[in-house]
VOBA-1610 file (N, C-alpha, C; in pm, whole numbers, padded with zeros to 5 digits, always signed):
BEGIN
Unk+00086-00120+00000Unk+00000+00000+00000Unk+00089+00124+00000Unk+00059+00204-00109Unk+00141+00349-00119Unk+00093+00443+00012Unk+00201+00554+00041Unk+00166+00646+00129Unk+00046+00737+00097Unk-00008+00729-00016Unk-00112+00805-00056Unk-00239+00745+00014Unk-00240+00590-00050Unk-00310+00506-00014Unk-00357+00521+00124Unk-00262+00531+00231Unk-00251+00495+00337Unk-00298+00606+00407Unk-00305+00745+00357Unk-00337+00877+00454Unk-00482+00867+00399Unk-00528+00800+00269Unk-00693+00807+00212Unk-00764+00723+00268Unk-00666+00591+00339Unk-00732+00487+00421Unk-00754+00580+00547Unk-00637+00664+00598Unk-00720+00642+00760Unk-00789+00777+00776Unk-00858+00860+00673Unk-00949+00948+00617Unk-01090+00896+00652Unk-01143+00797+00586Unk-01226+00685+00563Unk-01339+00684+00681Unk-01282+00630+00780Unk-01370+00604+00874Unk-01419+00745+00972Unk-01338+00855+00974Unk-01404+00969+01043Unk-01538+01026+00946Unk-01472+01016+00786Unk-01592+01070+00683Unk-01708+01034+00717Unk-01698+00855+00765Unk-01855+00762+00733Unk-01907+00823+00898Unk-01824+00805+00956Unk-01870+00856+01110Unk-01953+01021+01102Unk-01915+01090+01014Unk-01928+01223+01027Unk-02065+01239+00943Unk-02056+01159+00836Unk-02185+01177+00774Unk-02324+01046+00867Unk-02234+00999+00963Unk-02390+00925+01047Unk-02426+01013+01091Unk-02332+01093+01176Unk-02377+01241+01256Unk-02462+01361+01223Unk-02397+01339+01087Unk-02479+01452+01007Unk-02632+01400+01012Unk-02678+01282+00959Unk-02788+01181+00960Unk-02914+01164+01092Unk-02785+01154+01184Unk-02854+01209+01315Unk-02894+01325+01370Unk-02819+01446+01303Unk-02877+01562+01328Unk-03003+01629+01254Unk-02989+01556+01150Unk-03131+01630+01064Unk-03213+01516+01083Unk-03229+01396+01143Unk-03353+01329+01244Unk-03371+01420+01313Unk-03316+01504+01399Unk-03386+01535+01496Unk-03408+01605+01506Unk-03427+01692+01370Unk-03486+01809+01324Unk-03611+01820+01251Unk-03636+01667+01213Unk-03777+01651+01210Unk-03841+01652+01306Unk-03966+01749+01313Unk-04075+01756+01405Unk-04172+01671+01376Unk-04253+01612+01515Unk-04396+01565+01447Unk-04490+01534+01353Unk-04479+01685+01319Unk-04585+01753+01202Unk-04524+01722+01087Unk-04347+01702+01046Unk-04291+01660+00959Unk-04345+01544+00927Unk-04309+01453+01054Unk-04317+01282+01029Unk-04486+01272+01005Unk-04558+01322+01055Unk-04686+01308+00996Unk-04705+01342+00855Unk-04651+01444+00801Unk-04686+01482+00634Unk-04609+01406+00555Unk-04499+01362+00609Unk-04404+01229+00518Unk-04493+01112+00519Unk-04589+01044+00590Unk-04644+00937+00642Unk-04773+00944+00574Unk-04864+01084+00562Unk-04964+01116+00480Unk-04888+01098+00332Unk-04792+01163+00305Unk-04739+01185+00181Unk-04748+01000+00066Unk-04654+00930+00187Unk-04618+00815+00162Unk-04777+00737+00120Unk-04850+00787+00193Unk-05003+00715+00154Unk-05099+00751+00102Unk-05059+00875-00049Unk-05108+00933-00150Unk-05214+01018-00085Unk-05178+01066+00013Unk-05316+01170+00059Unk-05249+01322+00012Unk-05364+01399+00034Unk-05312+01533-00031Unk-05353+01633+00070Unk-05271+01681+00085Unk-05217+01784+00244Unk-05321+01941+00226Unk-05424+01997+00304Unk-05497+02147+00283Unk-05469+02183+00412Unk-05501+02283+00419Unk-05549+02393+00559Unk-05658+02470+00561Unk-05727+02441+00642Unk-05872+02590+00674Unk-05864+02629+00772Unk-05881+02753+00755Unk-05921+02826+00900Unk-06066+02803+00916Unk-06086+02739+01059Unk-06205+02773+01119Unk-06227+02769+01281Unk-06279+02926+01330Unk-06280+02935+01461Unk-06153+03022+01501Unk-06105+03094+01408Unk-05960+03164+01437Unk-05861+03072+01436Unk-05854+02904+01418Unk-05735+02822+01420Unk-05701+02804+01272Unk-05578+02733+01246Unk-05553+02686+01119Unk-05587+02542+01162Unk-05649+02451+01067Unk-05692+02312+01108Unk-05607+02251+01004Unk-05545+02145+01014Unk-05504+02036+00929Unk-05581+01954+00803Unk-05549+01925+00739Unk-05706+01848+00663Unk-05582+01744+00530Unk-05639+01646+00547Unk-05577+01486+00497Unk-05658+01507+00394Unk-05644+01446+00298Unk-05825+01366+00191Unk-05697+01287+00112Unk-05791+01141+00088Unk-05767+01044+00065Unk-05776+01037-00122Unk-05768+00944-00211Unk-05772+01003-00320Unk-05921+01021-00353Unk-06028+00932-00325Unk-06133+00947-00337Unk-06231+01076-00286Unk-06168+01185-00203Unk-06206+01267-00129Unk-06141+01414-00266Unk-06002+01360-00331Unk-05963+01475-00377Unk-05973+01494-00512Unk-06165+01492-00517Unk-06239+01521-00652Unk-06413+01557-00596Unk-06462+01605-00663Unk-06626+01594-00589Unk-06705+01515-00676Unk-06598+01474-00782Unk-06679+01390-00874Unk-06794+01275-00826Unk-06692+01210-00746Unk-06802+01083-00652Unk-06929+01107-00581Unk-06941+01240-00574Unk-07068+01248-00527Unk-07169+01292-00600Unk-07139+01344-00707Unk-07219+01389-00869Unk-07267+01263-00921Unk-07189+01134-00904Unk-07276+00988-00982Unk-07288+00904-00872Unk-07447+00801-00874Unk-07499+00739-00802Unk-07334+00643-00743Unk-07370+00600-00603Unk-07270+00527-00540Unk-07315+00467-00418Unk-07217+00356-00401Unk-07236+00291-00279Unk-07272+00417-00151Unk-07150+00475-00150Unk-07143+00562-00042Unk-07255+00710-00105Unk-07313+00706-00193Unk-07407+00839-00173Unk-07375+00955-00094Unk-07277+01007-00102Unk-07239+01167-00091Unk-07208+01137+00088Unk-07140+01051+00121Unk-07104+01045+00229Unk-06960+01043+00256Unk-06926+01136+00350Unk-06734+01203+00374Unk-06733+01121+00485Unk-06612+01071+00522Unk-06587+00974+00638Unk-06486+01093+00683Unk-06500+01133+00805Unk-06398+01218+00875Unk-06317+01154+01007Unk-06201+01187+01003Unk-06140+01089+01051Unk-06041+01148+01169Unk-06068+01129+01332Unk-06011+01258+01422Unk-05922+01159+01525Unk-05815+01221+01539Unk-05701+01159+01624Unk-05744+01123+01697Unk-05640+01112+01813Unk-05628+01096+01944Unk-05580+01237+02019Unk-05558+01206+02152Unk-05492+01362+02210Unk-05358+01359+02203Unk-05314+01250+02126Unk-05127+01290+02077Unk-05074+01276+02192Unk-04967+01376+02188Unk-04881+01368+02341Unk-04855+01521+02415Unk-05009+01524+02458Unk-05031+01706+02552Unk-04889+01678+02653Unk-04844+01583+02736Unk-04751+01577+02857Unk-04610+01480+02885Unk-04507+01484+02888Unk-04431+01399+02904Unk-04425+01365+03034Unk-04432+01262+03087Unk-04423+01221+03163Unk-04483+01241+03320Unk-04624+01314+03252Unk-04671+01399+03331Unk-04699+01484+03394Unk-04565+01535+03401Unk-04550+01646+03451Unk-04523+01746+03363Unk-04451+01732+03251Unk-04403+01825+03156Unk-04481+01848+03022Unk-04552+01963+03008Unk-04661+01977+02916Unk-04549+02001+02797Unk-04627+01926+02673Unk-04527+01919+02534Unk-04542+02063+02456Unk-04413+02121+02424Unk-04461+02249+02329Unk-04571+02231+02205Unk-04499+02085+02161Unk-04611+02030+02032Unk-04676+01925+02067Unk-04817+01892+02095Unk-04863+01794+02105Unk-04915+01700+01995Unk-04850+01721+01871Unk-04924+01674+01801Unk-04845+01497+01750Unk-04946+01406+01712Unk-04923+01221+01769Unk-04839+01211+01719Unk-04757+01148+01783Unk-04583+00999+01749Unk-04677+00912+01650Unk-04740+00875+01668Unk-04848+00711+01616Unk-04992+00795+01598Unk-04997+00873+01426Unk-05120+00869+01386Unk-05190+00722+01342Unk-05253+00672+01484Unk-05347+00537+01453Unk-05494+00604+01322Unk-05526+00700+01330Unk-05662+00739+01232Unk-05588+00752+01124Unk-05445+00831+01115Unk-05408+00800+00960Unk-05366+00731+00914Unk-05329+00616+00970Unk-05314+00478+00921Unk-05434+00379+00867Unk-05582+00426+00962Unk-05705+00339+00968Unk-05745+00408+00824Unk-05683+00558+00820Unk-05770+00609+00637Unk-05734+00566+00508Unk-05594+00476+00573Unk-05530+00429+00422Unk-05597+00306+00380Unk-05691+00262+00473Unk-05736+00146+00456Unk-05915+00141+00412Unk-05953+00312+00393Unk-06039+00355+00351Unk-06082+00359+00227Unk-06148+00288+00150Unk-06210+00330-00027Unk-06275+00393-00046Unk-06374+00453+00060Unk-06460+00575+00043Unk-06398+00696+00069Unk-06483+00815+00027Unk-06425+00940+00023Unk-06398+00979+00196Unk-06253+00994+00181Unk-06258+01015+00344Unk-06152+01172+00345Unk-06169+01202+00474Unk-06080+01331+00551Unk-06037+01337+00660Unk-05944+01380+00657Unk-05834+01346+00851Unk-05843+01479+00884Unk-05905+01539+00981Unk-05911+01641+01006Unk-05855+01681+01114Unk-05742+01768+01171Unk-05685+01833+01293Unk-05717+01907+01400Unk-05687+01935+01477Unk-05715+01980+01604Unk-05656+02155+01613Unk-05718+02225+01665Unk-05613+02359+01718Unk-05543+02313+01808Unk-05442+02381+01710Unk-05306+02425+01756Unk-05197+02240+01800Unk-05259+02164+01698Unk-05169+02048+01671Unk-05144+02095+01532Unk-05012+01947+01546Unk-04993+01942+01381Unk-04888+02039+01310Unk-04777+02117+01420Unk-04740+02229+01406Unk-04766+02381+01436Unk-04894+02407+01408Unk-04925+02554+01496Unk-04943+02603+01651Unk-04866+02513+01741Unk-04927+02542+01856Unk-04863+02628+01907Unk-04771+02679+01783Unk-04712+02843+01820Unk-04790+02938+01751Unk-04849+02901+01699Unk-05011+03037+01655Unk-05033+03108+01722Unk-05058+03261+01713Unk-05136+03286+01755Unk-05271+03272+01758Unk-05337+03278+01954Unk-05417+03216+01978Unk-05396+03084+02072Unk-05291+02986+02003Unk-05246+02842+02065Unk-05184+02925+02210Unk-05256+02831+02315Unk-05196+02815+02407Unk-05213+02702+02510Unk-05138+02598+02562Unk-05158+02444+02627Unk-05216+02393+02697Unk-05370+02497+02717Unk-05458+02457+02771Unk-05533+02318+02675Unk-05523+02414+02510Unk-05619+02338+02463Unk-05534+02254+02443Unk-05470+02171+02454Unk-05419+02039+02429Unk-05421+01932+02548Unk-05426+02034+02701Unk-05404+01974+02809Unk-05561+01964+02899Unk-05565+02064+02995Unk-05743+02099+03034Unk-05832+02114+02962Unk-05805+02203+02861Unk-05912+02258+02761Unk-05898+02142+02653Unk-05874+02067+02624Unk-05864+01967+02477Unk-05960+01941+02427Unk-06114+01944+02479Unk-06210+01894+02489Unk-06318+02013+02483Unk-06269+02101+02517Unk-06339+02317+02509Unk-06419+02283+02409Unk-06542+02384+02457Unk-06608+02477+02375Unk-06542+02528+02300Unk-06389+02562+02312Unk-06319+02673+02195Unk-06293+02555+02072Unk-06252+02434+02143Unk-06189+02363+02052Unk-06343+02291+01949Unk-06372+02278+02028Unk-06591+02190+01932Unk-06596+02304+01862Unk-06619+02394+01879Unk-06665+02525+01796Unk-06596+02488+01622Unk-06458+02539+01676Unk-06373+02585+01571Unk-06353+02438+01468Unk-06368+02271+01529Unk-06386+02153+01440Unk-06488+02167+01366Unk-06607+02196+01471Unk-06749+02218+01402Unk-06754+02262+01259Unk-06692+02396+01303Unk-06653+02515+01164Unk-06575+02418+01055Unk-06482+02359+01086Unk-06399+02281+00966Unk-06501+02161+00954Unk-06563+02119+00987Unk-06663+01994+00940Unk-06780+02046+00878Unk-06807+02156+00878Unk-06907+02249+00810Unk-06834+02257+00650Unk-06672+02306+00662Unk-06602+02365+00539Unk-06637+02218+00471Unk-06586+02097+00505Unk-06553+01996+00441Unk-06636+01982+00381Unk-06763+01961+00470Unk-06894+01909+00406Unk-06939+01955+00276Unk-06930+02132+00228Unk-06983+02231+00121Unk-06826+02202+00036Unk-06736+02219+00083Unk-06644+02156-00002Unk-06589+02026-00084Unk-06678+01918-00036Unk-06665+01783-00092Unk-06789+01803-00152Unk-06937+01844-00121Unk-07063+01822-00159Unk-07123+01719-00052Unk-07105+01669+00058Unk-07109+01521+00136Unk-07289+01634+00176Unk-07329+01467+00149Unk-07502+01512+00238Unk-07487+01445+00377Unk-07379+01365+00441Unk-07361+01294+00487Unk-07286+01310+00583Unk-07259+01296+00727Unk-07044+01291+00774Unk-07074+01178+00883Unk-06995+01067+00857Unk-06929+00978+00912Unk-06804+01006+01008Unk-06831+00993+01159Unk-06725+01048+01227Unk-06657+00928+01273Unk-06520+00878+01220Unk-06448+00821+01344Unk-06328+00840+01386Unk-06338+00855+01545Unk-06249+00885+01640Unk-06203+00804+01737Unk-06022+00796+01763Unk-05987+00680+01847Unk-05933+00791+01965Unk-05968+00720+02071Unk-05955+00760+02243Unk-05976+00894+02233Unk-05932+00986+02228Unk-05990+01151+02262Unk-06009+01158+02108Unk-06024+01150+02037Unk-06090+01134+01868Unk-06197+01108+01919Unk-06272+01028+02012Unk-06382+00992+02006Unk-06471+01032+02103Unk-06390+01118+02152Unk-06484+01184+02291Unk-06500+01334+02182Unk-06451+01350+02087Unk-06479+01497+01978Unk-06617+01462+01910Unk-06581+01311+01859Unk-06662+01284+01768Unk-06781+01297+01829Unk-06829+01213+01961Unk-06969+01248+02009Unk-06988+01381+02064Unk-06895+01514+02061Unk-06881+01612+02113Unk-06985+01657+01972Unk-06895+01643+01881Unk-06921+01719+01730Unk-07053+01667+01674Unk-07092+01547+01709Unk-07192+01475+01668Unk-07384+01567+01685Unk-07306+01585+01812Unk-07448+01634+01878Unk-07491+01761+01816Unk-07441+01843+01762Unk-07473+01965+01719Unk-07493+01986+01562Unk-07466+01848+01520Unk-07449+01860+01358Unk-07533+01738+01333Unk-07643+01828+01263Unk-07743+01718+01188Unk-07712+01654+01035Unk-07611+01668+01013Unk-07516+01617+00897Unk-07455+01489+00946Unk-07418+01460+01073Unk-07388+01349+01133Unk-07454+01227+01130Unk-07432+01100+01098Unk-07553+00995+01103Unk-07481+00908+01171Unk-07364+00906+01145Unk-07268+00767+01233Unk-07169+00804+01287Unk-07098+00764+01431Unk-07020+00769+01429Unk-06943+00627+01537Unk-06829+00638+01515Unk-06738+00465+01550Unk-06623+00550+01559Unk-06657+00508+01732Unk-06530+00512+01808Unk-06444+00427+01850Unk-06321+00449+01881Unk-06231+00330+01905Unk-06173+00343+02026Unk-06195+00236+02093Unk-06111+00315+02252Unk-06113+00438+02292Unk-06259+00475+02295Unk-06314+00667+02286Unk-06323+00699+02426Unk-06234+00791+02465Unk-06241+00920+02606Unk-06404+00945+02638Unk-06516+00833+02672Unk-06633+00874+02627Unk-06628+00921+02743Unk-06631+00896+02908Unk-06597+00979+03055Unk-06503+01030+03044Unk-06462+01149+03082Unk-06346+01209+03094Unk-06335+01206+03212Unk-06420+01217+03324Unk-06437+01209+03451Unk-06379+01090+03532Unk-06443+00963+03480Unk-06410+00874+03523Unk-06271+00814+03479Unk-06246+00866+03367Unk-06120+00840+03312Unk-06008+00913+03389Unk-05999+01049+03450Unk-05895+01109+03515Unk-05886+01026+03650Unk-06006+01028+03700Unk-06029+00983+03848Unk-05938+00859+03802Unk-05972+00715+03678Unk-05906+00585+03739Unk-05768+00594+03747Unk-05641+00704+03684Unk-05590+00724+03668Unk-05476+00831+03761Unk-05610+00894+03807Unk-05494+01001+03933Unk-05471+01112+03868Unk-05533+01125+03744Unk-05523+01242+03650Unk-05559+01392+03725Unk-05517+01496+03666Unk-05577+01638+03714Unk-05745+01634+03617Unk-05820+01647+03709Unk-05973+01682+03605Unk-05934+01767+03525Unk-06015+01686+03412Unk-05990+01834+03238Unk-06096+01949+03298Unk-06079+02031+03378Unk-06105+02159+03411Unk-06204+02201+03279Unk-06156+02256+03211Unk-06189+02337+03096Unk-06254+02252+02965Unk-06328+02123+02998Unk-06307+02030+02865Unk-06445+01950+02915Unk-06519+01965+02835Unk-06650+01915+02801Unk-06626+01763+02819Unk-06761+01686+02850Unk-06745+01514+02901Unk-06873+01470+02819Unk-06868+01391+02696Unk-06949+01336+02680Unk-07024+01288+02744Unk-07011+01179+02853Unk-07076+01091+02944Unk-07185+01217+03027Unk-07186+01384+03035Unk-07250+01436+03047Unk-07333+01473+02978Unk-07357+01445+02840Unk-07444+01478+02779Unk-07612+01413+02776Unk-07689+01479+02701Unk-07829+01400+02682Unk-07772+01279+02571Unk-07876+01177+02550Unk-07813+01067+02492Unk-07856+01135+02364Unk-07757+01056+02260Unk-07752+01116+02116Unk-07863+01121+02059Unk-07914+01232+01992Unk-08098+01197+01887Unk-08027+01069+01786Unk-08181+01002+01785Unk-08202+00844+01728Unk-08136+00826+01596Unk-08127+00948+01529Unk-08078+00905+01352Unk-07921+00889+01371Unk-07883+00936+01511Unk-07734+00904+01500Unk-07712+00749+01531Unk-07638+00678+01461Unk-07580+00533+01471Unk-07438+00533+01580Unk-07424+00456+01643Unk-07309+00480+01738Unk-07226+00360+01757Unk-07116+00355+01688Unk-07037+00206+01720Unk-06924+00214+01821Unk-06942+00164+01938Unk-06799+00186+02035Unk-06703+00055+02017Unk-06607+00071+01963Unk-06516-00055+01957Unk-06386-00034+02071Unk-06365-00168+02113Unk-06339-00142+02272Unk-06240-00253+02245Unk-06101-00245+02311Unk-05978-00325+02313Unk-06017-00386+02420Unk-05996-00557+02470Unk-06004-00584+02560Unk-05871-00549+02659Unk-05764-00554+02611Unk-05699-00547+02719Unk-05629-00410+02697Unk-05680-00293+02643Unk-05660-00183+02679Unk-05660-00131+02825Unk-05543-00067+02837Unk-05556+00001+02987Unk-05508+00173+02970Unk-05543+00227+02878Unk-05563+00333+02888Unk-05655+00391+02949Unk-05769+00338+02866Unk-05940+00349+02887Unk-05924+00206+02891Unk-05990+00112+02970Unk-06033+00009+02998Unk-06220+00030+02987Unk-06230-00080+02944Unk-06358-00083+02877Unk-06483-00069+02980Unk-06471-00117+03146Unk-06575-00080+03198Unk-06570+00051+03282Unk-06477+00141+03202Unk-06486+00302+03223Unk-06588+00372+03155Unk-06653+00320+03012Unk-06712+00334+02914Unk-06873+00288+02904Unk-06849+00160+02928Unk-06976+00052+02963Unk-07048+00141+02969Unk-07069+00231+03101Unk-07210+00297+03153Unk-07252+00400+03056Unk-07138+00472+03004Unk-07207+00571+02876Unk-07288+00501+02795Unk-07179+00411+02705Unk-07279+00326+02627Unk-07423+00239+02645Unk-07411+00198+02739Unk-07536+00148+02750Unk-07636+00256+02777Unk-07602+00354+02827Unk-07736+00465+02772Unk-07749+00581+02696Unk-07695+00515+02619Unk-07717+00561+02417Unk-07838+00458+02356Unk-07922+00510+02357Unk-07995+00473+02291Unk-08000+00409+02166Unk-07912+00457+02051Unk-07858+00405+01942Unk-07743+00383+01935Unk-07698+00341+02032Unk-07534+00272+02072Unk-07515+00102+02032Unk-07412+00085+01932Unk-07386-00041+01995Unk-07239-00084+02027Unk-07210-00151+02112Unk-07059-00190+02197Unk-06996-00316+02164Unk-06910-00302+02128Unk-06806-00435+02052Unk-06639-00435+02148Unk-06648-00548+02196Unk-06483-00566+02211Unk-06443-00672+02164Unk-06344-00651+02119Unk-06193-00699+02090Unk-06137-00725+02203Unk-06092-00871+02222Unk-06064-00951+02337Unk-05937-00917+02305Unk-05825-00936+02237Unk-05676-00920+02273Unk-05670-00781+02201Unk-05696-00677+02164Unk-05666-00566+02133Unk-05637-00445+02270Unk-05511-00383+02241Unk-05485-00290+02347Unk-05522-00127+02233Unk-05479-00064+02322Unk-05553+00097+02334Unk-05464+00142+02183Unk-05355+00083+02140Unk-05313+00126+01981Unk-05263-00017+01903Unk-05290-00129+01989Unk-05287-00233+01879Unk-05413-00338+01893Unk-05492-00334+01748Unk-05426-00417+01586Unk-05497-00364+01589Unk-05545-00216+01588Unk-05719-00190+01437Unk-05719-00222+01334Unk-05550-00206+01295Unk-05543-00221+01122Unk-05589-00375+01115Unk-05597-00472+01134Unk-05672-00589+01135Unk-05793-00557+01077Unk-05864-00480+01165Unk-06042-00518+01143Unk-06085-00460+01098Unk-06000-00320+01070Unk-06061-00216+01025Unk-06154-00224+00850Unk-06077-00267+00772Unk-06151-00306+00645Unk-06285-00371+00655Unk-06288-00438+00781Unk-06430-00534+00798Unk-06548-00451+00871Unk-06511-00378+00955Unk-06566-00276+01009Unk-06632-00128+00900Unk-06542-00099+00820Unk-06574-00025+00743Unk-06699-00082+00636Unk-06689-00210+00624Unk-06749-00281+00545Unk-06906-00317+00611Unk-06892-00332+00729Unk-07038-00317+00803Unk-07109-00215+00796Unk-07038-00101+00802Unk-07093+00057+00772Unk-07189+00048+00654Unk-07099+00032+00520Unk-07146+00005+00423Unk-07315-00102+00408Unk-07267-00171+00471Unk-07360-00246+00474Unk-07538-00233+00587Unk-07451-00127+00615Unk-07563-00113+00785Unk-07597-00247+00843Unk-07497-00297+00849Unk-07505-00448+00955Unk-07402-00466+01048Unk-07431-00407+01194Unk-07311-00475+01278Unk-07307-00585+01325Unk-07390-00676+01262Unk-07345-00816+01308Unk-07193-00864+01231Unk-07163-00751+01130Unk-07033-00792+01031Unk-06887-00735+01131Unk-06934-00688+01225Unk-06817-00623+01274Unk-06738-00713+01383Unk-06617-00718+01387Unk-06557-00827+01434Unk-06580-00813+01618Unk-06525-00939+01707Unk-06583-00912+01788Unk-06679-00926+01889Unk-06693-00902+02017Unk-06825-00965+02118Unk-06869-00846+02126Unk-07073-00812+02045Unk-07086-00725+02080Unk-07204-00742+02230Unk-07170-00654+02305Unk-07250-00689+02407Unk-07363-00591+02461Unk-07376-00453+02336Unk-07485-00418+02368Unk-07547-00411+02184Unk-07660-00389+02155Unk-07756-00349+02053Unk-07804-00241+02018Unk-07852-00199+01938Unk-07959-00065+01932Unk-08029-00096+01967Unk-08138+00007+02067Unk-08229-00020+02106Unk-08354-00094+01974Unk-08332-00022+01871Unk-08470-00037+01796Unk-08416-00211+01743Unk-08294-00244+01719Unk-08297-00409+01696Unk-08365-00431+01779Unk-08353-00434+01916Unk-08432-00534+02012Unk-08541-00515+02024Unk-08612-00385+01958Unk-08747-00370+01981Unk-08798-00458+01849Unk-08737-00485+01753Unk-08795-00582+01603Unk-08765-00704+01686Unk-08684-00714+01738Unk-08668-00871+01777Unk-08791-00898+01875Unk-08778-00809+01947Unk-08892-00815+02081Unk-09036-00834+01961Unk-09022-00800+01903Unk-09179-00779+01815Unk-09175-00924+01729Unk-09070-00986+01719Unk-09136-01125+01571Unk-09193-01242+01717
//
């Protein structure tokens, strides 16, 4: 080996070292909101923003969502938008330390939309997703307030935009764990709503802080306080059995007095694993308006099944 050779050999290994470093430094310069639009990107969705309520909101649409054509010719789905709402991400580290960005490590809803054929939309939260340096953003609403009047308002407003912007006569809400304490939040005020399927849904917030040792969401509306949903709404709660986030008989008592509720668990499913499993089959019951197709022990009904059954 020449002396040339020999000063280019021991060159070599600081270069490869220097460019891992480099590698490692612009990881960790991706934010959240990055790895979420790489992850949407990767799964042909097409990235908008609306303001509504003074926030900037996020907004996904799937390819079937990014045309209005589908709702101009007769279809399975008949002018119906499937909207599709997180979880509460990560408001706290470790409890104690409220996150500047709360917006999710593990979008579980934008994973469940890739598995969507109908016209669907992932819609965001104020002040996730990157803006929670907005003005306006401040860590209530991600932490106490997540659940606000400020925050229902201003979704409301973007589920209003979607709706006149797709043409949908229709909105299909589903939401996993605080996704789904919005969805019956959002549900109630919008007669555009007909279904909504929750997944491991924040439906007590109450009882949920209490099993937990949590600070009460102060500032943040509780489903489980509400009047039960009007009848045209359909209500699917899908429930992990061995979730211990929300454990399922935190929930039980909401559901069973929903009137048009029905309750499904999943015996080995925890609070973010396997939806992607069932989800195609589930979606497919929708379609069908049959939850006997949905995977699962369901252990409550709509009321009006049991009133046909009660009647043959």
């Amino acid at each position: 080996m020449t002396s040339d050779m020999r000063v280019c050999h021991r060159w070599q290994l600081p270069g490869r070292w220097l460019v891992l470093l480099l590698i490692c430094l612009l990881q960790a310069c991706v934010t959240p909101a990055d790895k979420l639009d790489q992850l949407a990107d990767s799964q042909g969705f097409e990235r908008t923003q609306l303001l509504a309520g003074g926030y900037k909101l996020l907004v996904y649409r799937n390819k079937q969502a990014q045309t209005r054509e589908p709702f101009r010719r007769p279809s399975k789905s008949g002018g119906i938008l499937h909207v599709y709402l997180e979880g509460d991400g990560s408001p706290w580290r470790h409890r104690t330390i409220i996150m500047a960005d709360p917006t999710p490590r593990r979008p579980l809803m934008l994973e469940l939309m890739r598995l969507d054929d109908q016209a669907a939309a992932y819609l965001g939260r104020p002040c996730y997703n990157g803006t929670s340096g907005d003005e306006g953003c401040d860590n209530t609403l991600w932490t106490s307030g997540r659940y606000s009047r400020k925050v229902i308002d201003s979704m409301a407003s973007g589920l209003r935009v979607l709706a006149h912007r797709y043409g949908a006569s229709e909105l299909w809400l589903m939401g996993h764990s605080g996704g789904g304490a919005l969805a019956m939040l959002l549900a109630r005020d919008n007669p555009m709503v007909t279904r909504v399927v929750t997944i491991d849904g924040n439906l007590d917030t109450a009882a949920w802080t209490s099993h937990h040792g949590y600070t009460p969401l102060y500032g943040s509306l509780n489903p489980a306080d509400m009047q039960p949903m009007r009848s045209d709404v359909w209500q699917w709660h899908l429930l992990g059995g061995q979730d211990a986030v929300i454990p399922p008989p935190l929930v039980r008592r909401f559901i069973m007095s929903q009137p048009q509720a029905s309750g499904f668990v999943m015996k080995q499913f925890s609070h973010g694993c396997c939806w992607q499993l069932m989800w195609p089959r589930v979606l497919d019951a929708l379609q069908q308006n049959d939850p006997g197709l949905v995977p699962g022990r369901q252990f409550k009904f709509r009321d009006v099944l049991l009133e046909a059954s009660d009647s043959r």
